[in-house]
N, CA, C and O atoms as CSV, one atom per row, in Angstrom:
chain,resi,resn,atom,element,x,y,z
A,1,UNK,N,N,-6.365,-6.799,26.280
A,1,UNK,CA,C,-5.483,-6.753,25.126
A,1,UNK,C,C,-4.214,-7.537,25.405
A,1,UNK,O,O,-3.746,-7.618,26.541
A,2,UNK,N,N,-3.707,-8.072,24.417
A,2,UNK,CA,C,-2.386,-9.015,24.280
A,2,UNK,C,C,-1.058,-8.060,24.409
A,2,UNK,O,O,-0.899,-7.191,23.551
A,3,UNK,N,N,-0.057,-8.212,25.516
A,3,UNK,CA,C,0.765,-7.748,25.976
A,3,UNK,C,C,1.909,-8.210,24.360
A,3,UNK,O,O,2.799,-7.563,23.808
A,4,UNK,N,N,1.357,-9.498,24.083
A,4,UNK,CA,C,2.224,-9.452,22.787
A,4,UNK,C,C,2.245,-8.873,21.583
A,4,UNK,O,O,3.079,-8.979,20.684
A,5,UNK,N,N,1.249,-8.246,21.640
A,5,UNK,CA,C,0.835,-7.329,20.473
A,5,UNK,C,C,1.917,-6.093,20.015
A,5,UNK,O,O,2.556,-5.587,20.937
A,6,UNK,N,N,2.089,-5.722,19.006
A,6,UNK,CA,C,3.003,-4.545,18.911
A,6,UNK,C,C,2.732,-3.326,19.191
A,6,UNK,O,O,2.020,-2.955,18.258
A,7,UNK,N,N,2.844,-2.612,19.793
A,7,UNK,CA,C,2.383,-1.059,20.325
A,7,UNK,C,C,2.002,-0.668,18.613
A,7,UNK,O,O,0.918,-0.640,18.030
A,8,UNK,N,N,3.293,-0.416,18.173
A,8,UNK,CA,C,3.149,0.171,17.179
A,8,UNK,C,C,1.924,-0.357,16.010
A,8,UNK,O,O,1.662,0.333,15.025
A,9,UNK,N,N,1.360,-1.443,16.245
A,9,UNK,CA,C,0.555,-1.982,15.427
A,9,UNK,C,C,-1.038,-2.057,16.204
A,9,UNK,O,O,-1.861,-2.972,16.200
A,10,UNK,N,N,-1.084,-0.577,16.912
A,10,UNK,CA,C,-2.238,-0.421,17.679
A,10,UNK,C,C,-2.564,0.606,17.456
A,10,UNK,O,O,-1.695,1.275,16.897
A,11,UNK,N,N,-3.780,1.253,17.700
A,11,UNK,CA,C,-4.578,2.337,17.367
A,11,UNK,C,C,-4.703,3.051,18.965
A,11,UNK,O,O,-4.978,2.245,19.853
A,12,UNK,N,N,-4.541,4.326,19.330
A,12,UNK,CA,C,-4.595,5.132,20.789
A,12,UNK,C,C,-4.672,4.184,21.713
A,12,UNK,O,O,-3.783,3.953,22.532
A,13,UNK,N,N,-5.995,3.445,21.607
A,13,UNK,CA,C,-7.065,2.868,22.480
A,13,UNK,C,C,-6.113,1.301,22.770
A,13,UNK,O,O,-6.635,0.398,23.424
A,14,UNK,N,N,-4.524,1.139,22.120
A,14,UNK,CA,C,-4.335,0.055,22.280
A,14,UNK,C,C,-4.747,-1.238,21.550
A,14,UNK,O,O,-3.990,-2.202,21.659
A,15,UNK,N,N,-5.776,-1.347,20.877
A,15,UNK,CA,C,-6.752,-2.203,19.777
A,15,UNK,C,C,-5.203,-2.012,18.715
A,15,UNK,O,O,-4.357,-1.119,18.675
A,16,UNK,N,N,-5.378,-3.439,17.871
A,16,UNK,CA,C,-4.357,-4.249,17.020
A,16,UNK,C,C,-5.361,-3.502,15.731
A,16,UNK,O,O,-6.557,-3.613,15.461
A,17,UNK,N,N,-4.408,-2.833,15.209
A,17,UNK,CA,C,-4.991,-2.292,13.670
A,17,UNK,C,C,-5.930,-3.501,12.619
A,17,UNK,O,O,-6.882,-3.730,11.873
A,18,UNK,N,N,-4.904,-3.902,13.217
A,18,UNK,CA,C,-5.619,-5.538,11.793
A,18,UNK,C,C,-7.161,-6.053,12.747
A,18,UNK,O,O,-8.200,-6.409,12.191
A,19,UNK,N,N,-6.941,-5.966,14.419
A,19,UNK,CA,C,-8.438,-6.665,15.084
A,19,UNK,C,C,-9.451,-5.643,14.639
A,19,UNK,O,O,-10.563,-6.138,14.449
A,20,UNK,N,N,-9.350,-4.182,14.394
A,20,UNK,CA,C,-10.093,-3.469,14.218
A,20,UNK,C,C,-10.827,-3.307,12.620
A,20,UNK,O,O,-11.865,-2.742,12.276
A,21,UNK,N,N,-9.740,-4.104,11.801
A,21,UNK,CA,C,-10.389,-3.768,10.042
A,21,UNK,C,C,-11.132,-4.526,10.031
A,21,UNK,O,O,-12.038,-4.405,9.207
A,22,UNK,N,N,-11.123,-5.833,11.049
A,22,UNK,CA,C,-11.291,-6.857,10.963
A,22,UNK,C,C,-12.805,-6.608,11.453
A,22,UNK,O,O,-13.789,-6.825,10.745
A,23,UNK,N,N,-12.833,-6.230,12.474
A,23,UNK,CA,C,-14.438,-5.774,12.716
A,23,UNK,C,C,-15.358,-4.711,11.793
A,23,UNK,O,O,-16.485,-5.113,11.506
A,24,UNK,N,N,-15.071,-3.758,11.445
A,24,UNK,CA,C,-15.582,-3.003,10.399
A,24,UNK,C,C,-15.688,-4.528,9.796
A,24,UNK,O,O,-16.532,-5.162,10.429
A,25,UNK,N,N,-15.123,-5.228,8.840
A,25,UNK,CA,C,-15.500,-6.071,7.647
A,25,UNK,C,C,-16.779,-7.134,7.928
A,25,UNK,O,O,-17.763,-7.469,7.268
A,26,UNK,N,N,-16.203,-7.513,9.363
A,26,UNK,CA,C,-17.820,-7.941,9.942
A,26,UNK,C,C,-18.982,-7.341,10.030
A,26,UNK,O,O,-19.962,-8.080,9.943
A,27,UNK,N,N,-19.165,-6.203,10.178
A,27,UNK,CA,C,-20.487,-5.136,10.258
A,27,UNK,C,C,-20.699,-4.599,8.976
A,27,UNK,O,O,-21.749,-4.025,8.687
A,28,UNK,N,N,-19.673,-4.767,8.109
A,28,UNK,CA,C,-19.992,-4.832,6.461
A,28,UNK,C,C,-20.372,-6.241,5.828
A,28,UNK,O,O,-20.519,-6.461,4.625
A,29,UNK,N,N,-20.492,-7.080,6.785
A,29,UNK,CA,C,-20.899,-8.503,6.300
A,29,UNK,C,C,-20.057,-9.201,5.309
A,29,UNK,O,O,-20.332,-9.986,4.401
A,30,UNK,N,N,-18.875,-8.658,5.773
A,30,UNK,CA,C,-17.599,-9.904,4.937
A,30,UNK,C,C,-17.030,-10.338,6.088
A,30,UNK,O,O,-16.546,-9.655,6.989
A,31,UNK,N,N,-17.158,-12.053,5.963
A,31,UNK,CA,C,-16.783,-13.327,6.801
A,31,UNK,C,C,-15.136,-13.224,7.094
A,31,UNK,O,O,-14.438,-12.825,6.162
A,32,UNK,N,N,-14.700,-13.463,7.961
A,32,UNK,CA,C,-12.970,-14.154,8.285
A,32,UNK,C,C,-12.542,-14.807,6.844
A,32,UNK,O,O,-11.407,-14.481,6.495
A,33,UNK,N,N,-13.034,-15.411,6.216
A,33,UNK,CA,C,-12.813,-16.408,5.202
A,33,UNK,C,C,-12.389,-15.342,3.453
A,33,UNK,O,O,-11.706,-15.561,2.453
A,34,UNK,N,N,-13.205,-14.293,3.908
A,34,UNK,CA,C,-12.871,-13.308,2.650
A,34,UNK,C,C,-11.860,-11.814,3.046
A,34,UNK,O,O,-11.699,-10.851,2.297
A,35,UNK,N,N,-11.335,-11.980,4.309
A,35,UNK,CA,C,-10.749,-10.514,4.539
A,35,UNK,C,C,-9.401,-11.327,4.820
A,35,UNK,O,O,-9.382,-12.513,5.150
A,36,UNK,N,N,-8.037,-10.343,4.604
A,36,UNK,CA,C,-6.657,-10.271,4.737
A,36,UNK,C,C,-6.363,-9.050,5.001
A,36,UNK,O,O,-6.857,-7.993,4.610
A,37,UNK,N,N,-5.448,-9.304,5.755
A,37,UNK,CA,C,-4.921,-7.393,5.943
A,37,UNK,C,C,-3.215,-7.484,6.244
A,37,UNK,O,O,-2.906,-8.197,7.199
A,38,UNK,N,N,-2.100,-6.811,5.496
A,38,UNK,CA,C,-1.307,-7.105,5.255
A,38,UNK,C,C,-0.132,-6.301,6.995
A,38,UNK,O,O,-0.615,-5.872,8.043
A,39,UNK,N,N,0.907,-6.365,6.737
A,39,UNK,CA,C,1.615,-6.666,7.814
A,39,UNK,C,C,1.598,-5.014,7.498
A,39,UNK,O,O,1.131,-4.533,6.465
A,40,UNK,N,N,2.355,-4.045,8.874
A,40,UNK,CA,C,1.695,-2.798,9.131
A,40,UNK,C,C,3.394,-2.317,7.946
A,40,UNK,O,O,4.467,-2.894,7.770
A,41,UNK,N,N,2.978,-1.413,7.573
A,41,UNK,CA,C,3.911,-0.309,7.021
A,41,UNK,C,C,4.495,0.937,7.306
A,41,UNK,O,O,3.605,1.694,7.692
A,42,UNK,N,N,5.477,1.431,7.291
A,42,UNK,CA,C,5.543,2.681,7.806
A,42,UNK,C,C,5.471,3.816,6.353
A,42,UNK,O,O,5.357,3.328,5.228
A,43,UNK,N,N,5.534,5.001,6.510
A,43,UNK,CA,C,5.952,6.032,5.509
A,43,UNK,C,C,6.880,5.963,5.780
A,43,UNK,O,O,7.422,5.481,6.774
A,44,UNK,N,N,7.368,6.628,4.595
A,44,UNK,CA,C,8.685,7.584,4.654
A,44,UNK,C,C,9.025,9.084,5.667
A,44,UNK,O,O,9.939,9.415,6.422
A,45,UNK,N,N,7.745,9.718,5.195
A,45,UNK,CA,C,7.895,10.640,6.496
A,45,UNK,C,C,6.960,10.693,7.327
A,45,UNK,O,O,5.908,10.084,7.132
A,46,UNK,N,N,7.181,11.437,8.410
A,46,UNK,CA,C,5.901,11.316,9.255
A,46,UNK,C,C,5.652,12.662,9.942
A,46,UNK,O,O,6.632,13.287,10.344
A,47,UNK,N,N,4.542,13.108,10.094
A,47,UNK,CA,C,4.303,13.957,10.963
A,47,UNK,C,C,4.752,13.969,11.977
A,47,UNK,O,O,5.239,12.933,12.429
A,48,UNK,N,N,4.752,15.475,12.906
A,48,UNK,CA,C,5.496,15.552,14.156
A,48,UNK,C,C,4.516,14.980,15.524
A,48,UNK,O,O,4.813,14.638,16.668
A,49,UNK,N,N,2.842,15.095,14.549
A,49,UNK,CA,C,2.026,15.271,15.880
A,49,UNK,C,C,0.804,14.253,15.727
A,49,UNK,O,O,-0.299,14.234,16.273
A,50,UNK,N,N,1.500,13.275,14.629
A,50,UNK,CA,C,0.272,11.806,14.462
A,50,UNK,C,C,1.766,10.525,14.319
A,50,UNK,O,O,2.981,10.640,14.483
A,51,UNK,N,N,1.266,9.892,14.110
A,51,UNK,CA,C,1.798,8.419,13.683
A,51,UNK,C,C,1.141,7.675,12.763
A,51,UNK,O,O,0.280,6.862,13.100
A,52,UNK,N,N,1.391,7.826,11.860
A,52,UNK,CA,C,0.620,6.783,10.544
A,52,UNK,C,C,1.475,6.129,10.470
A,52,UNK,O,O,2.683,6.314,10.323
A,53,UNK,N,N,0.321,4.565,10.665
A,53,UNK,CA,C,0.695,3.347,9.767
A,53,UNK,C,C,0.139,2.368,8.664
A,53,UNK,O,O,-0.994,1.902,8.782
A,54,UNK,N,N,0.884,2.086,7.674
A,54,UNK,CA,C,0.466,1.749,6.333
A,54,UNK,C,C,-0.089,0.473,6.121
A,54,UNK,O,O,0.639,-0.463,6.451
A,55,UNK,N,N,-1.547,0.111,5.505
A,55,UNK,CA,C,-2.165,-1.304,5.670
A,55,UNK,C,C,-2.301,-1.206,4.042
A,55,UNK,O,O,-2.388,-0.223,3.307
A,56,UNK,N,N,-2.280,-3.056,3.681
A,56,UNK,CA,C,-3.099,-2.967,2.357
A,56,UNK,C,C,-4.424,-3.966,3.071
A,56,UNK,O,O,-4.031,-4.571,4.069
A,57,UNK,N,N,-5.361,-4.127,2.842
A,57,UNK,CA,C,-6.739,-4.656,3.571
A,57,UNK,C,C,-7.077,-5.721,2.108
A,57,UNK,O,O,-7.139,-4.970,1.134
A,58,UNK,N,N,-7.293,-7.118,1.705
A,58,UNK,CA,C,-7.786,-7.838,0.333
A,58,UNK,C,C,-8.785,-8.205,1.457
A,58,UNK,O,O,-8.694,-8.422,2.665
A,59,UNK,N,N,-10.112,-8.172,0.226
A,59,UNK,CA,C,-11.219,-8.721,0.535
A,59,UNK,C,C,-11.509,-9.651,-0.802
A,59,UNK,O,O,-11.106,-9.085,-1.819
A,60,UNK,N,N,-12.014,-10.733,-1.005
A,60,UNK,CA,C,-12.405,-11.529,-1.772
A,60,UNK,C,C,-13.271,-11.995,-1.800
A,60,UNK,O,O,-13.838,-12.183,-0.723
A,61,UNK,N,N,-14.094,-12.610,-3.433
A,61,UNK,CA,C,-15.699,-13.056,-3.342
A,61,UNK,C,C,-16.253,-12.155,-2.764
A,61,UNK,O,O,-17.057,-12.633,-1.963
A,62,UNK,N,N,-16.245,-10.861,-2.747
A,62,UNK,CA,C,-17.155,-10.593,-2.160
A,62,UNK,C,C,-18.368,-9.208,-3.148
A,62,UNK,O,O,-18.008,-8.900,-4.285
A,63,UNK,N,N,-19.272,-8.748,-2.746
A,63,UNK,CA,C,-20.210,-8.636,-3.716
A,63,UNK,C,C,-19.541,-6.813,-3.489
A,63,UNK,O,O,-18.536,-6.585,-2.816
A,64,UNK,N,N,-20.286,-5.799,-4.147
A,64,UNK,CA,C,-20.442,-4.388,-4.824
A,64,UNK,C,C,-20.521,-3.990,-3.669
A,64,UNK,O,O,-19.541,-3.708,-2.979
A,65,UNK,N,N,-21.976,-3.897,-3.221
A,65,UNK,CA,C,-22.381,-3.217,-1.951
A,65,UNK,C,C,-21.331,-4.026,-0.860
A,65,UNK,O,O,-21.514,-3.342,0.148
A,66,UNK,N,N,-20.484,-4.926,-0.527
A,66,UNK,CA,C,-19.906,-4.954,0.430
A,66,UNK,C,C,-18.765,-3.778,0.931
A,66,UNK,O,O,-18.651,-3.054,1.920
A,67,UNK,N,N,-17.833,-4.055,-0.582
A,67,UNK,CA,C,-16.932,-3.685,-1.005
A,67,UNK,C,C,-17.053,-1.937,-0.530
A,67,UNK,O,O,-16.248,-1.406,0.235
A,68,UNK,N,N,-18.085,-1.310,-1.091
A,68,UNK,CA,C,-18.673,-0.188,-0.400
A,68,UNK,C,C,-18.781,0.428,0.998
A,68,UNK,O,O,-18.193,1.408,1.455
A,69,UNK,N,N,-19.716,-0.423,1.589
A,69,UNK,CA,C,-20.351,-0.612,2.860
A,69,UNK,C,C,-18.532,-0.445,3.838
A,69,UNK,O,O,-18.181,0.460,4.595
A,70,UNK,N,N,-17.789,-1.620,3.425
A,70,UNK,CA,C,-16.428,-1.242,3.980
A,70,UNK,C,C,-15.916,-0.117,3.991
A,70,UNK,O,O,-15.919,0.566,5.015
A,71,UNK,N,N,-15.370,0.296,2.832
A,71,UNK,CA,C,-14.793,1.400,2.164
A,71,UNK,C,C,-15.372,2.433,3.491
A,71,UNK,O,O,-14.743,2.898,4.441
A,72,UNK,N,N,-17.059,2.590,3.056
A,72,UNK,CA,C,-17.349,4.316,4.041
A,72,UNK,C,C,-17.808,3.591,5.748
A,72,UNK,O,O,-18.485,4.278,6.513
A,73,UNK,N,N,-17.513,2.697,6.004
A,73,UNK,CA,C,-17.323,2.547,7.377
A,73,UNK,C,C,-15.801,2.563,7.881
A,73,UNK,O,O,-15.533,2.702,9.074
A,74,UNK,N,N,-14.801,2.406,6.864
A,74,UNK,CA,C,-13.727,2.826,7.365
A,74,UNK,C,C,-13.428,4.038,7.792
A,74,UNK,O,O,-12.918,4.300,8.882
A,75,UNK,N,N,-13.758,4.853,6.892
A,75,UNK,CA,C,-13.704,6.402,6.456
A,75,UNK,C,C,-14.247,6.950,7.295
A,75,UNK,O,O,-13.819,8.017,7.734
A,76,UNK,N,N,-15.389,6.343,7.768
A,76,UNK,CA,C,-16.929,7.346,8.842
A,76,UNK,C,C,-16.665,6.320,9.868
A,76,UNK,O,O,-17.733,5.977,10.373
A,77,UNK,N,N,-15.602,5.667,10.396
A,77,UNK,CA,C,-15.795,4.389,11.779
A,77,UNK,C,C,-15.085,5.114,12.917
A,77,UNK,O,O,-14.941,6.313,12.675
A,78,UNK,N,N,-14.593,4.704,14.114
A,78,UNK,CA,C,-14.816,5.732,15.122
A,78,UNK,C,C,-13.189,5.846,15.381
A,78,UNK,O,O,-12.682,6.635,16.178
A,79,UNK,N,N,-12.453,4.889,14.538
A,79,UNK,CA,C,-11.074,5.416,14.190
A,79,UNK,C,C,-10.342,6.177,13.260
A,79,UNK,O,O,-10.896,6.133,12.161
A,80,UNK,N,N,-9.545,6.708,13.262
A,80,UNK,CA,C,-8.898,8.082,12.258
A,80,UNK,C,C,-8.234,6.797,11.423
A,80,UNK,O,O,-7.307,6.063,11.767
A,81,UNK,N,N,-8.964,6.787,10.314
A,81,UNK,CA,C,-8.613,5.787,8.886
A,81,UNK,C,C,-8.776,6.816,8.174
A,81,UNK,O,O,-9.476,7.775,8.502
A,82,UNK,N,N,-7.833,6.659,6.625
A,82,UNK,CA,C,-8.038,7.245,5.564
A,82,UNK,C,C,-7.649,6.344,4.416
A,82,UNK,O,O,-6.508,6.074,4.043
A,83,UNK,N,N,-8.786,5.931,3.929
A,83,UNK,CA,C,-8.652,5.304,2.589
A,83,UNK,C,C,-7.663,5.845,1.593
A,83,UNK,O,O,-8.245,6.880,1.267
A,84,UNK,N,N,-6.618,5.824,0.941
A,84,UNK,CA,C,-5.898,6.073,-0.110
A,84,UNK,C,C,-5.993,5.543,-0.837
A,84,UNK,O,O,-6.056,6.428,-1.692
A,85,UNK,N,N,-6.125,4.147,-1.659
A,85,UNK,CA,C,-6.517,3.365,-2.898
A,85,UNK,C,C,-7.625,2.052,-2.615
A,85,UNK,O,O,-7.596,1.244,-1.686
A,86,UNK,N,N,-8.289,2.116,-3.391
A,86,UNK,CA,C,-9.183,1.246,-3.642
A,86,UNK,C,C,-9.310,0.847,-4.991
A,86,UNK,O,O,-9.719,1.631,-5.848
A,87,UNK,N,N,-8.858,-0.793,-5.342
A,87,UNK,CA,C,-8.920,-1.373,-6.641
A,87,UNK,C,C,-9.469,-2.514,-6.369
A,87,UNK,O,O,-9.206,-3.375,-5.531
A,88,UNK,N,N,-10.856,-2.354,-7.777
A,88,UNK,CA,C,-11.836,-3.858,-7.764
A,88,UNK,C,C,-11.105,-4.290,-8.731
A,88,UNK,O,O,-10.547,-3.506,-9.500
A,89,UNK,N,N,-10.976,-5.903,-8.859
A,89,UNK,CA,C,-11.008,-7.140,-9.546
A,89,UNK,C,C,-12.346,-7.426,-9.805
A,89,UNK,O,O,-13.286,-7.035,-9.113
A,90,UNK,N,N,-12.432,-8.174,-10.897
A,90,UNK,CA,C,-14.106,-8.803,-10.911
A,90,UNK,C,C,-13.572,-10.140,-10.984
A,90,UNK,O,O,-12.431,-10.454,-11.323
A,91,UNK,N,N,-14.532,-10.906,-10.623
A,91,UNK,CA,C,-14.056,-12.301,-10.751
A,91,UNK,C,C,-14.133,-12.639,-11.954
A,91,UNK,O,O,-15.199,-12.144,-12.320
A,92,UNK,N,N,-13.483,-13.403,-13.188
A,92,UNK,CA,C,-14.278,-14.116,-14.141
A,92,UNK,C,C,-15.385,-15.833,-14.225
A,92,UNK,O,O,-16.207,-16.238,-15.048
A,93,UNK,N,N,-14.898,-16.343,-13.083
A,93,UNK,CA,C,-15.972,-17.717,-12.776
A,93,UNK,C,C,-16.968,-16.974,-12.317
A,93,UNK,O,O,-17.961,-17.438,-12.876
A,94,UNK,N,N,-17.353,-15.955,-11.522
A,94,UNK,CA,C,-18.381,-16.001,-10.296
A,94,UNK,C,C,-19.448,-14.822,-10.793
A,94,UNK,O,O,-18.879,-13.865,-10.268
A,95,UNK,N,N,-20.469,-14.316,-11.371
A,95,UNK,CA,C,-21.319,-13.695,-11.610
A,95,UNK,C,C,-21.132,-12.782,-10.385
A,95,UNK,O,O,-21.234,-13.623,-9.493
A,96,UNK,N,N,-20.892,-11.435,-9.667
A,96,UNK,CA,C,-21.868,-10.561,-9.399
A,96,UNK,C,C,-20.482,-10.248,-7.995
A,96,UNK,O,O,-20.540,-9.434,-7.074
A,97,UNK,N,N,-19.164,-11.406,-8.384
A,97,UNK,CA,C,-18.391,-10.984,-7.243
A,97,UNK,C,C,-17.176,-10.464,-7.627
A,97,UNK,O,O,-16.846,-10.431,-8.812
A,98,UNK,N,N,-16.216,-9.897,-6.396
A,98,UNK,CA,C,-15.231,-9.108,-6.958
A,98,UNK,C,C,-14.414,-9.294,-6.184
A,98,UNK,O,O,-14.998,-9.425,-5.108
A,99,UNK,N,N,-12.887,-9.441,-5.984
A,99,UNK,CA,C,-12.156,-8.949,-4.870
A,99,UNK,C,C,-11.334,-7.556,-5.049
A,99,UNK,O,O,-10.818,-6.939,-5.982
A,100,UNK,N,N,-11.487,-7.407,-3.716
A,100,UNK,CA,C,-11.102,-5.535,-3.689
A,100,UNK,C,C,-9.840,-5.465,-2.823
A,100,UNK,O,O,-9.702,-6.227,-1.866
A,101,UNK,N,N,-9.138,-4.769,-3.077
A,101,UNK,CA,C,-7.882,-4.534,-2.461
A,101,UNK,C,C,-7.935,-2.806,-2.058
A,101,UNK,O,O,-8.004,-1.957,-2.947
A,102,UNK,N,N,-7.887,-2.412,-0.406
A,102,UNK,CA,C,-7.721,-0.771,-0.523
A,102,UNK,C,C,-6.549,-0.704,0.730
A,102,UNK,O,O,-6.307,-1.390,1.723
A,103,UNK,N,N,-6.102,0.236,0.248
A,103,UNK,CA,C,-4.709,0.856,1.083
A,103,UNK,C,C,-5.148,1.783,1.615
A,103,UNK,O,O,-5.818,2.624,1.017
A,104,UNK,N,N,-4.762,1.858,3.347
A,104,UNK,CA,C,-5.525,2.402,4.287
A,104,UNK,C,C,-4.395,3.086,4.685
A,104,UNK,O,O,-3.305,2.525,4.579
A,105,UNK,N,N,-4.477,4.240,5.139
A,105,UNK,CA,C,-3.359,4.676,6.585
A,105,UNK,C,C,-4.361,5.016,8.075
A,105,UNK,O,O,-5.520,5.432,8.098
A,106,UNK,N,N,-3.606,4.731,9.060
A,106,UNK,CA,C,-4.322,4.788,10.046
A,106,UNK,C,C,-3.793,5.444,11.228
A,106,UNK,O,O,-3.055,4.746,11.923
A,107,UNK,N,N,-4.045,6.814,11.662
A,107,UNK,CA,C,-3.505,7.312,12.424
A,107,UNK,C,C,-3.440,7.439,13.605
A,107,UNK,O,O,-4.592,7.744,13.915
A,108,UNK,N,N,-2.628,7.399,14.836
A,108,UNK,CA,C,-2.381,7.702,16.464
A,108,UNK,C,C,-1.497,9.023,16.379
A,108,UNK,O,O,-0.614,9.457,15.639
A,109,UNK,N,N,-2.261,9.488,17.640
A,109,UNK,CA,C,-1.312,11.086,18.725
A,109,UNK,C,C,0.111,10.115,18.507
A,109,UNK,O,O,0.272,8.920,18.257
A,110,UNK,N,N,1.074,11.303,18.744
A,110,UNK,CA,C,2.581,10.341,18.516
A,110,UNK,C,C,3.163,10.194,19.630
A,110,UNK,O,O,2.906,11.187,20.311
A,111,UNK,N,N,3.815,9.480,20.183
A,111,UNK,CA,C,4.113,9.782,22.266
A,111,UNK,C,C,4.900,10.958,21.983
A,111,UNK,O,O,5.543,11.106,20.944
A,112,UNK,N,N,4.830,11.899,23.049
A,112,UNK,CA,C,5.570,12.523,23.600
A,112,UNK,C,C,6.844,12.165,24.487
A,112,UNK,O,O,7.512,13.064,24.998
């Protein structure tokens, strides 16, 4: 792992929040070319005994079942994600595609 990386923009294990959506979207079969994931966010408040931090995740062109397939591999993947919004676009040029935008929080133990 990259010493330049931001702690705070890591998951327990040290892994970069954004390298990790980034893989889920691959095993959901959306390319580098259709995923964005926005710069990390904080709440307003926070628990005493997690650390959440705030993502928006855009996926584009991309089909129904992807959009899906993401969504519950975030939810069911082997990191503490919780989907909070999910909004489809449909394309109007492209028959059968959509881009999806969902707001994730993603939680770590908080240091002691």
């Amino acid at each position: 792992n990259s010493s330049a990386t931001s702690a705070s923009a890591a998951d327990s294990d040290g892994t970069p929040w954004p390298a990790y959506f980034e893989n889920v979207a691959n095993n959901a079969g959306i390319g580098k070319e259709a995923f964005s994931v926005s710069s990390e966010k904080m709440p307003e408040k926070q628990a005493m005994e997690t650390k959440e931090s705030l993502f928006d995740i855009t996926l584009k062109h991309i089909n129904i079942k992807q959009a899906v397939r993401y969504a519950v591999n975030l939810e069911s993947g082997a990191k503490p994600v919780k989907l909070r919004n999910l909004a489809i676009d449909r394309e109007q040029d492209t028959k059968g595609y959509l881009d999806a935008t969902l707001s994730v929080s993603a939680f770590v133990p908080a240091q002691k």
